[in-house]
DSSP file (Angstrom, degrees, kcal/mol; ACC not computed):
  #  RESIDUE AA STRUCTURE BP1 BP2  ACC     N-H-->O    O-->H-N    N-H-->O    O-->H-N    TCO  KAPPA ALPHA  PHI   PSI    X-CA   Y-CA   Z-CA
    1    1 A X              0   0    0      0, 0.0     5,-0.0     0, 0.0     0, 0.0   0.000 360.0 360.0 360.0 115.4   87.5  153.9  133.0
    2    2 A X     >  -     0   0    0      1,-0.1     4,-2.1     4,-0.0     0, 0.0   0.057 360.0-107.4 -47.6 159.6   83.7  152.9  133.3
    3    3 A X  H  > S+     0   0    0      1,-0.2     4,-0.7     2,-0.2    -1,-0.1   0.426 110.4  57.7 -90.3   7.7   82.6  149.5  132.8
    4    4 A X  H  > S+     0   0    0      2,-0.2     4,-1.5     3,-0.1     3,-0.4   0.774 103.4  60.1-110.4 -48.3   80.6  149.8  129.1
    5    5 A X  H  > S+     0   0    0      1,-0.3     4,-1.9     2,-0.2     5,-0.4   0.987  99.3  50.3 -62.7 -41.0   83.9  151.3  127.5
    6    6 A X  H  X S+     0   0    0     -4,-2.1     4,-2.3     1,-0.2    -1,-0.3   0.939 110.6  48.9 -56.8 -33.7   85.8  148.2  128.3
    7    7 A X  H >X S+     0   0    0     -4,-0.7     4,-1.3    -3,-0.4     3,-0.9   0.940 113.6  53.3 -58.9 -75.2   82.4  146.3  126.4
    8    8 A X  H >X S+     0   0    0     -4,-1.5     4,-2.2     1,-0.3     3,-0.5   0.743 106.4  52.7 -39.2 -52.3   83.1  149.3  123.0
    9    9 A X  H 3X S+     0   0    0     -4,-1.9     4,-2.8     1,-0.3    -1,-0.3   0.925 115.4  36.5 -80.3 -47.8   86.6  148.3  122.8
   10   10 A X  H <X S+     0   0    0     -4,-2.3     4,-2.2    -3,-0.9    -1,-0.3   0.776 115.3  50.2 -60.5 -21.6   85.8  144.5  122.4
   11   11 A X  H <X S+     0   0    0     -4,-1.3     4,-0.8    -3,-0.5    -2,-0.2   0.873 117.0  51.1 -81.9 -30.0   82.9  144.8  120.4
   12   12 A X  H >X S+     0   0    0     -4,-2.2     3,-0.8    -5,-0.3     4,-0.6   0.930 116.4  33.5 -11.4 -87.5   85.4  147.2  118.4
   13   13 A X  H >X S+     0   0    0     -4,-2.8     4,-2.8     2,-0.3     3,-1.4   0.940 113.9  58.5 -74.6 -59.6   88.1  145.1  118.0
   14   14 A X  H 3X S+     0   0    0     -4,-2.2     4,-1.0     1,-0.3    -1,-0.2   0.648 116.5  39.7 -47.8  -6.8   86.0  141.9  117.7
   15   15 A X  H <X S+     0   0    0     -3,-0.8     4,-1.2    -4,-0.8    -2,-0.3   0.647 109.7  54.6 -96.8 -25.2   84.3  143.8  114.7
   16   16 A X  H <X S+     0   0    0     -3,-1.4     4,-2.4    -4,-0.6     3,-0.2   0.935 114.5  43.7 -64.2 -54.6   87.5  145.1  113.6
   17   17 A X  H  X S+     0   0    0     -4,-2.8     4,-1.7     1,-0.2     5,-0.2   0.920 115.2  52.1 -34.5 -80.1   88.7  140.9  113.6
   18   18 A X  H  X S+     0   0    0     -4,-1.0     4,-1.0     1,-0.2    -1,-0.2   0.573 107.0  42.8 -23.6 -62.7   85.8  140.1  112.1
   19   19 A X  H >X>S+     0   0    0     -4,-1.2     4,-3.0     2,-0.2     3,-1.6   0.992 113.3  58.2 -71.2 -49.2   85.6  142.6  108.8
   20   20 A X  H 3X5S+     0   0    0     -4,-2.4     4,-2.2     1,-0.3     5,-0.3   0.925 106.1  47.5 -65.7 -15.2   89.3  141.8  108.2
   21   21 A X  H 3X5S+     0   0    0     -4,-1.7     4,-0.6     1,-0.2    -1,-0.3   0.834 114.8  47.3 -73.6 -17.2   88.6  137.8  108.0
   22   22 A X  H <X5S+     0   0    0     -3,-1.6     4,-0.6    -4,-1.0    -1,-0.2   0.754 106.8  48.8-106.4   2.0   86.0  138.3  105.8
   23   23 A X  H  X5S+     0   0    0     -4,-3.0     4,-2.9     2,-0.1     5,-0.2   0.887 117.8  47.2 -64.1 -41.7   87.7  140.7  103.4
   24   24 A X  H  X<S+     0   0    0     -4,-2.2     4,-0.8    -5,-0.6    -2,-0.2   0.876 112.8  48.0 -58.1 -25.4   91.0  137.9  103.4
   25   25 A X  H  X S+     0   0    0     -4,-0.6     4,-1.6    -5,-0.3    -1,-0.3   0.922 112.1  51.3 -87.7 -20.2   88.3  135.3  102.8
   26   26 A X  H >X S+     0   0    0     -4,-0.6     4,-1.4     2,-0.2     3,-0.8   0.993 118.4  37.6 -38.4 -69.5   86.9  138.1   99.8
   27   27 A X  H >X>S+     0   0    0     -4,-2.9     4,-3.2     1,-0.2     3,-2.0   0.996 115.1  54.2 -60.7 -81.3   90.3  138.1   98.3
   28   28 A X  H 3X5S+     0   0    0     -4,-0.8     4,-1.3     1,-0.3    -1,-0.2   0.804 109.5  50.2 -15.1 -46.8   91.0  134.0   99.0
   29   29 A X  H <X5S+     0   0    0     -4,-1.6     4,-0.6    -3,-0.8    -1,-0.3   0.718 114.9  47.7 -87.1 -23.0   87.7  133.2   97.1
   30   30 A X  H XX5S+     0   0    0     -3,-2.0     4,-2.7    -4,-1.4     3,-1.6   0.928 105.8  47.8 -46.5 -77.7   89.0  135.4   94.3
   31   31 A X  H >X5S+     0   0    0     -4,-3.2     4,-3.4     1,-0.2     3,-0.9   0.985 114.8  52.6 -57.5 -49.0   92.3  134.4   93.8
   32   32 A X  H 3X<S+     0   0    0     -4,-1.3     4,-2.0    -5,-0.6    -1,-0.2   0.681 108.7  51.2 -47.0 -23.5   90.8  130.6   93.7
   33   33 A X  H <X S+     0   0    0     -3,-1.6     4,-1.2    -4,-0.6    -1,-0.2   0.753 109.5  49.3 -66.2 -40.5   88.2  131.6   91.1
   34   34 A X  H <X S+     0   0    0     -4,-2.7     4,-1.9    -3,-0.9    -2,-0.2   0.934 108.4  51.7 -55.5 -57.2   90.9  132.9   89.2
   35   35 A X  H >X S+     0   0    0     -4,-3.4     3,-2.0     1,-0.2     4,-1.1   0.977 109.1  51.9 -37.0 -91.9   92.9  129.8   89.6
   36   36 A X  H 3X S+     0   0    0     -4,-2.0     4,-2.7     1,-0.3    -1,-0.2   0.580 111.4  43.8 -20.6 -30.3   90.0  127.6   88.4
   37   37 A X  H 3X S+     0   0    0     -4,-1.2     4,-2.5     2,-0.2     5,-0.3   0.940 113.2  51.4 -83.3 -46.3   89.2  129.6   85.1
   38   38 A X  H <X S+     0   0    0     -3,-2.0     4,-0.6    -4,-1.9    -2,-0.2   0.750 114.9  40.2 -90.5   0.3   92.7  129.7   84.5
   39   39 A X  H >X S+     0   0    0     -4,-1.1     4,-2.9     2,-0.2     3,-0.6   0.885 117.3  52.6 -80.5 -45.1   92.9  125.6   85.0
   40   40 A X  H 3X S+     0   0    0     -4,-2.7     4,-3.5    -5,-0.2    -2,-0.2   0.960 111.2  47.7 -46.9 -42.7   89.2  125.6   82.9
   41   41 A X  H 3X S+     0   0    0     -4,-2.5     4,-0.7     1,-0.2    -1,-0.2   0.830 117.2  41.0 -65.8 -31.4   91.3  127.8   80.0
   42   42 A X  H <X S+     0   0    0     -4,-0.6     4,-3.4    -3,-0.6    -1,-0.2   0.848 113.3  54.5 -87.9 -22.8   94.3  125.3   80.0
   43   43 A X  H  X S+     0   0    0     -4,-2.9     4,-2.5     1,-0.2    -2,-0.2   0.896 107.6  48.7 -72.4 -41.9   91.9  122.3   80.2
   44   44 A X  H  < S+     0   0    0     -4,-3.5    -1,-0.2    -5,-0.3    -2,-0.2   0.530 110.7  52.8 -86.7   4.2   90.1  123.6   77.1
   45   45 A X  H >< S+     0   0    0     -4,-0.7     3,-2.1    -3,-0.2    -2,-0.2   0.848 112.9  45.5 -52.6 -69.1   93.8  124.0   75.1
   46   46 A X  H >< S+     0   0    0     -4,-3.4     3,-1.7     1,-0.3    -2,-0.2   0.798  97.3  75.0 -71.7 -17.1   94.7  120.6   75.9
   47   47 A X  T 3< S+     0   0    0     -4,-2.5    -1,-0.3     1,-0.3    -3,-0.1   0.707  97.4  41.8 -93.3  12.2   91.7  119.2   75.1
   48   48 A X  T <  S+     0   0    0     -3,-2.1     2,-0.5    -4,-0.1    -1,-0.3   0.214  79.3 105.4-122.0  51.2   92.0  119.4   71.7
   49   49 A X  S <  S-     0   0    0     -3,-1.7     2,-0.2    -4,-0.1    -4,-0.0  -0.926  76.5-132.1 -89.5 106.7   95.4  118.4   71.4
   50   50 A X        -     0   0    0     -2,-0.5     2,-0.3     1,-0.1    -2,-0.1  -0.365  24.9-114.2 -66.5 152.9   94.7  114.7   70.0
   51   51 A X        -     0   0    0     -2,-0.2     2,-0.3     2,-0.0    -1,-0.1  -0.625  20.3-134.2 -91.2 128.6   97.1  111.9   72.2
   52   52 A X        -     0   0    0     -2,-0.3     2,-0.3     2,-0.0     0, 0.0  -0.742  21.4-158.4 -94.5 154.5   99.6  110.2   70.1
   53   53 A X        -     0   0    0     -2,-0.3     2,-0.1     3,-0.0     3,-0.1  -0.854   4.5-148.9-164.6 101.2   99.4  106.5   70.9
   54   54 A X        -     0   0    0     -2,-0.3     2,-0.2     1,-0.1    -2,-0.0  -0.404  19.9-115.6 -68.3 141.1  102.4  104.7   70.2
   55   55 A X        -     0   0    0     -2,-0.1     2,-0.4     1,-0.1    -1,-0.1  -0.576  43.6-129.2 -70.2 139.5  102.1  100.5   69.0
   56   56 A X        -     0   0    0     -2,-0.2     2,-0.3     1,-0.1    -1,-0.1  -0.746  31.5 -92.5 -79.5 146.6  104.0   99.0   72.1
   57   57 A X        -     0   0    0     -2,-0.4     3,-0.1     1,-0.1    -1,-0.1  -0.410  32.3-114.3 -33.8 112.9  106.6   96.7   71.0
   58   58 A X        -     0   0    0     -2,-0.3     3,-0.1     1,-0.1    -1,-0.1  -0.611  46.3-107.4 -57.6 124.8  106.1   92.8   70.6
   59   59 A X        -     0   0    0      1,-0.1     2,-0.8     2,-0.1    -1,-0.1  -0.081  33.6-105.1 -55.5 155.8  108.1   91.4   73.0
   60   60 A X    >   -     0   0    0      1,-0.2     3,-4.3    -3,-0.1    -1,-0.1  -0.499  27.1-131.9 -84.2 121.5  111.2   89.8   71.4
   61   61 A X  T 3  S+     0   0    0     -2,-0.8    -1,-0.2     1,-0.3    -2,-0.1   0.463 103.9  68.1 -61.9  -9.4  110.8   85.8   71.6
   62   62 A X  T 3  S+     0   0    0      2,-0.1     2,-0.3     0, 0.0    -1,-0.3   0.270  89.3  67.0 -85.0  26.7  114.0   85.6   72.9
   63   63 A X  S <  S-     0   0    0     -3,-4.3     2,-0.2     3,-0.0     3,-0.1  -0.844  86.3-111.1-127.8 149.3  113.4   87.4   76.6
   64   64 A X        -     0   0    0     -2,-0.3     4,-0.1     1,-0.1    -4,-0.1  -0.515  45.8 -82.2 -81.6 153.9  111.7   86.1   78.9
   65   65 A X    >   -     0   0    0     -2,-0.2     3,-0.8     2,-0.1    -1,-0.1  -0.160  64.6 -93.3 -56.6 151.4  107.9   88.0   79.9
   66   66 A X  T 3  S+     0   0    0      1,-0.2    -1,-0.0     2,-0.1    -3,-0.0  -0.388 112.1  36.1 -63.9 166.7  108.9   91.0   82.4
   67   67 A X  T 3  S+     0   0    0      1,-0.0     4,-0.3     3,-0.0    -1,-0.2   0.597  82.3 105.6  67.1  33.4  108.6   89.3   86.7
   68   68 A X    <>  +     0   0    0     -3,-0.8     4,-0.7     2,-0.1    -2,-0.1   0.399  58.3  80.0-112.3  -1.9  109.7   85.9   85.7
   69   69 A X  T >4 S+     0   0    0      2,-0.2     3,-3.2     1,-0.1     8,-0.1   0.934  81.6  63.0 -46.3 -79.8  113.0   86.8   87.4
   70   70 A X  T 34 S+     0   0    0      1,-0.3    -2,-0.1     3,-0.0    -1,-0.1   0.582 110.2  36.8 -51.3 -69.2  111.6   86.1   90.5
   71   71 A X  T 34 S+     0   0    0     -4,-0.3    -1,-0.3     2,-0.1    -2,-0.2   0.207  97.2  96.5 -77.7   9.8  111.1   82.5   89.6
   72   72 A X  S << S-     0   0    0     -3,-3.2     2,-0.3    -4,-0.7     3,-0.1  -0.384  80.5-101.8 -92.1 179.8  114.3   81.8   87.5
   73   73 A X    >>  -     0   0    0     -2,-0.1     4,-2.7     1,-0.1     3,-2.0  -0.749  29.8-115.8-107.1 147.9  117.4   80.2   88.8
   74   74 A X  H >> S+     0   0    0     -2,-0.3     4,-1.1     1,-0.3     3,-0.7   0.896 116.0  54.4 -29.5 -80.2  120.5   82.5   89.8
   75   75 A X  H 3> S+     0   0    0      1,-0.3     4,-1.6     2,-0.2    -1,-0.3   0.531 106.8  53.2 -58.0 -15.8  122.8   81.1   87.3
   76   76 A X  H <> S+     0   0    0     -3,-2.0     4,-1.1     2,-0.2    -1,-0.3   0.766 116.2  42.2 -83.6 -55.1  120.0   81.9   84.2
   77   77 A X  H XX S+     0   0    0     -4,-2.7     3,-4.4    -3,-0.7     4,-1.8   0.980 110.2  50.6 -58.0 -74.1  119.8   85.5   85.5
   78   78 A X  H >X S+     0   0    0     -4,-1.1     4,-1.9     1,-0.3     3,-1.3   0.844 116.1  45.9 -30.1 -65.5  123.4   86.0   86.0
   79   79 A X  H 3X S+     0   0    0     -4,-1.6     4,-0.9     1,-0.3    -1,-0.3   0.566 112.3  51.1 -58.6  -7.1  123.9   84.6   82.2
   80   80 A X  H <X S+     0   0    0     -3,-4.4     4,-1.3    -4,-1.1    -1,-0.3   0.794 112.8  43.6-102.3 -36.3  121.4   86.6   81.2
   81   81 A X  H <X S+     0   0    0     -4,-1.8     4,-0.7    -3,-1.3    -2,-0.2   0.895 112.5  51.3 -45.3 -67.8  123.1   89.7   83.0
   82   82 A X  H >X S+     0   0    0     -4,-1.9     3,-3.8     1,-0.3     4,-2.9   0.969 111.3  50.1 -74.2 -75.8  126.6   89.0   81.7
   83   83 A X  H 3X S+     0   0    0     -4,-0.9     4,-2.3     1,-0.3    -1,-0.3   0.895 112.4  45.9 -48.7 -44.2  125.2   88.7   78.0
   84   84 A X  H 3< S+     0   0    0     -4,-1.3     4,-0.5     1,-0.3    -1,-0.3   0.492 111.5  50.6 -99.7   9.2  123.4   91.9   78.1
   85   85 A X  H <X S+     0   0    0     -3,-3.8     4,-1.5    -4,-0.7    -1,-0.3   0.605 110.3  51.9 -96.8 -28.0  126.3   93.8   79.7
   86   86 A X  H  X S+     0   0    0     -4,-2.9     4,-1.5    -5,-0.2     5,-0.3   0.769 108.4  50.3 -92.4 -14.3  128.5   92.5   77.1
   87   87 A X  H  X S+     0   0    0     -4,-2.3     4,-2.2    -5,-0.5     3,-0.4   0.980 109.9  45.9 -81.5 -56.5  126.3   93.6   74.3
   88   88 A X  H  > S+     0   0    0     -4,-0.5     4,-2.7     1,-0.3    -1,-0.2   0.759 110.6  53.4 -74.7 -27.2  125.8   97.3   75.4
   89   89 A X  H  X S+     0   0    0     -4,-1.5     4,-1.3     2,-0.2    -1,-0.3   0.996 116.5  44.6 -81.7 -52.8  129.8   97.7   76.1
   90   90 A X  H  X S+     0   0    0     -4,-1.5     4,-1.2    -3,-0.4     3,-0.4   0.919 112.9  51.0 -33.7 -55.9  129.9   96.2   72.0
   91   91 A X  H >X S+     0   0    0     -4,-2.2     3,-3.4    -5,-0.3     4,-1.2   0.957 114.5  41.2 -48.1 -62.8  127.3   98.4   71.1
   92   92 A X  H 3X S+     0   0    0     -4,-2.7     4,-0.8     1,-0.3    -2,-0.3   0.600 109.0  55.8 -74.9  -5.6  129.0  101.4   72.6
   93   93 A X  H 3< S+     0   0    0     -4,-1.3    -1,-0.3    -3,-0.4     4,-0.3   0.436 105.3  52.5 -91.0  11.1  132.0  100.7   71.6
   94   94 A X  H <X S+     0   0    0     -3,-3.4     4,-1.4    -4,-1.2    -2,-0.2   0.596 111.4  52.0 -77.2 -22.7  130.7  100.5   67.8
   95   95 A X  H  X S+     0   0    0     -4,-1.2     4,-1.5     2,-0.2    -3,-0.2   0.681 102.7  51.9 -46.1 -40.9  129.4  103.7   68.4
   96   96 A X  H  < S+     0   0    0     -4,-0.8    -3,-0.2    -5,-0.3    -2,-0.1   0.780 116.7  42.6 -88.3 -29.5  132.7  105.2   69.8
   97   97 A X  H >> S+     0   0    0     -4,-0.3     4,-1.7     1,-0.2     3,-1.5   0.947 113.0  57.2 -89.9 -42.3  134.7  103.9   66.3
   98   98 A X  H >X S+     0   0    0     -4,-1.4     3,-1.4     1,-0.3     4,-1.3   0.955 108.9  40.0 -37.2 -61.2  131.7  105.0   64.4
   99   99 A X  H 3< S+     0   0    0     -4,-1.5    -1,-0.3     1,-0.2    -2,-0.2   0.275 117.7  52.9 -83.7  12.9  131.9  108.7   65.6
  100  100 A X  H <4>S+     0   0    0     -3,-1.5     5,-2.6    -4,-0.1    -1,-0.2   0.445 109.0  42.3-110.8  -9.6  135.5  108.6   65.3
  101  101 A X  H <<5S+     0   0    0     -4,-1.7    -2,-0.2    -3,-1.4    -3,-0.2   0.752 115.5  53.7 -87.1 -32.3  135.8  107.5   61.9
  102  102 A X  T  <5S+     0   0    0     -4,-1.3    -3,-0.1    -5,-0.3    -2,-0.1   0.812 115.0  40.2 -62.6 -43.5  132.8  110.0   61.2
  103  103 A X  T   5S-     0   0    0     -5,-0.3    -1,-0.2     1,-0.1    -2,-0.2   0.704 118.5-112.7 -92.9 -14.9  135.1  112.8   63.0
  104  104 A X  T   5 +     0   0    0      1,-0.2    -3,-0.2     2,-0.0     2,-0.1   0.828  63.4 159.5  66.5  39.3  138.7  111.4   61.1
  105  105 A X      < -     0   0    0     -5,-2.6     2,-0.2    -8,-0.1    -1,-0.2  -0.400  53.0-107.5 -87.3 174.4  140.1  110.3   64.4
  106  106 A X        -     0   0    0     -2,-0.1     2,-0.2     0, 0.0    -1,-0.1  -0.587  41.6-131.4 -91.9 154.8  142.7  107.9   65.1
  107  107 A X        -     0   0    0     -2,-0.2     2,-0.3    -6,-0.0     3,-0.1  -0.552  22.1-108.1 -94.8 174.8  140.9  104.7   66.7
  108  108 A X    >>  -     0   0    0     -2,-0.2     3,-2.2     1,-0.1     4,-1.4  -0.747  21.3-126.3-149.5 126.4  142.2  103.1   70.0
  109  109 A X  G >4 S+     0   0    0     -2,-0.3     3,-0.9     1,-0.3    -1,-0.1   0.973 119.0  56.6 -63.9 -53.0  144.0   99.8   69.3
  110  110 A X  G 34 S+     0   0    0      1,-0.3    -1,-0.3    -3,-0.1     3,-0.0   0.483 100.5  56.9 -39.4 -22.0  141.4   98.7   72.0
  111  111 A X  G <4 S+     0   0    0     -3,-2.2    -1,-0.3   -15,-0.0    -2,-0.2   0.850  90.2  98.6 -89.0 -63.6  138.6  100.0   69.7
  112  112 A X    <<  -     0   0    0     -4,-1.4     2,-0.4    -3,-0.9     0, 0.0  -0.244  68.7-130.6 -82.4 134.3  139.5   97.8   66.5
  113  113 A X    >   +     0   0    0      1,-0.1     3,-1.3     2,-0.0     4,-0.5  -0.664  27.8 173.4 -72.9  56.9  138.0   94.8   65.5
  114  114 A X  T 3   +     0   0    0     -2,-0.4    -1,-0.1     1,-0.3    -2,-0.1   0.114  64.8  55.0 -11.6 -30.7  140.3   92.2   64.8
  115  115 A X  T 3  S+     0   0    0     -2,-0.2    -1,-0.3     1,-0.1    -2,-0.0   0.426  93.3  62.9-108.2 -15.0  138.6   89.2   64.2
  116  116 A X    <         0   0    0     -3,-1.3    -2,-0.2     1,-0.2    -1,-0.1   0.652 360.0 360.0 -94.0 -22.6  136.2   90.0   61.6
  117  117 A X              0   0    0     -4,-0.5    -1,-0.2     0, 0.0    -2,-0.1   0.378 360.0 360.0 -56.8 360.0  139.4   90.7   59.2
């Protein structure tokens, strides 16, 4: 084989390399355009969907402001822990006799309030 084919076949193939990176970069700049309109089209849905903007809560005057754990004493936390485990097992178990009184089930001795009788 003479020495100028082996130079055709690389200038070849290095033009053959070539065209297909820049059709993939064709296609690439495409699909990304595409992308972008279809983020412009969703951007101009949501923006005029008005924002509901809920009052936050006033904190309740008996809890202390949220991070002042850090700087309370153990035994303040803990009581504070203890109290607010025993209210959520009260709550849910007023919940559980509700929706069983609701439903005309038998209550769970365990359930019933005794002391308010």
């Amino acid at each position: 084989m003479l020495w100028w084919s082996w130079i055709l076949i690389w200038v070849a193939l290095v033009a053959l390399a070539l065209l297909l990176f820049l059709l993939l970069g064709i296609r690439l700049f495409r699909k990304f355009m595409a992308t972008v309109k279809d983020l412009g089209a969703a951007g101009e849905k949501l923006g005029h969907i008005s924002p509901v903007f809920l009052p936050e809560p006033a904190p309740a005057p008996d809890r202390m402001p949220a991070g002042s754990a850090v700087f309370a004493s153990p035994e303040i936390m803990r009581h504070d822990y203890e109290a607010a485990k025993a209210s959520r097992r009260e709550e849910r178990r007023r919940r559980r006799v509700q929706r069983r009184t609701d439903r005309g089930q038998l209550q769970a001795l365990g359930d019933l309030d005794f002391t308010s009788k």
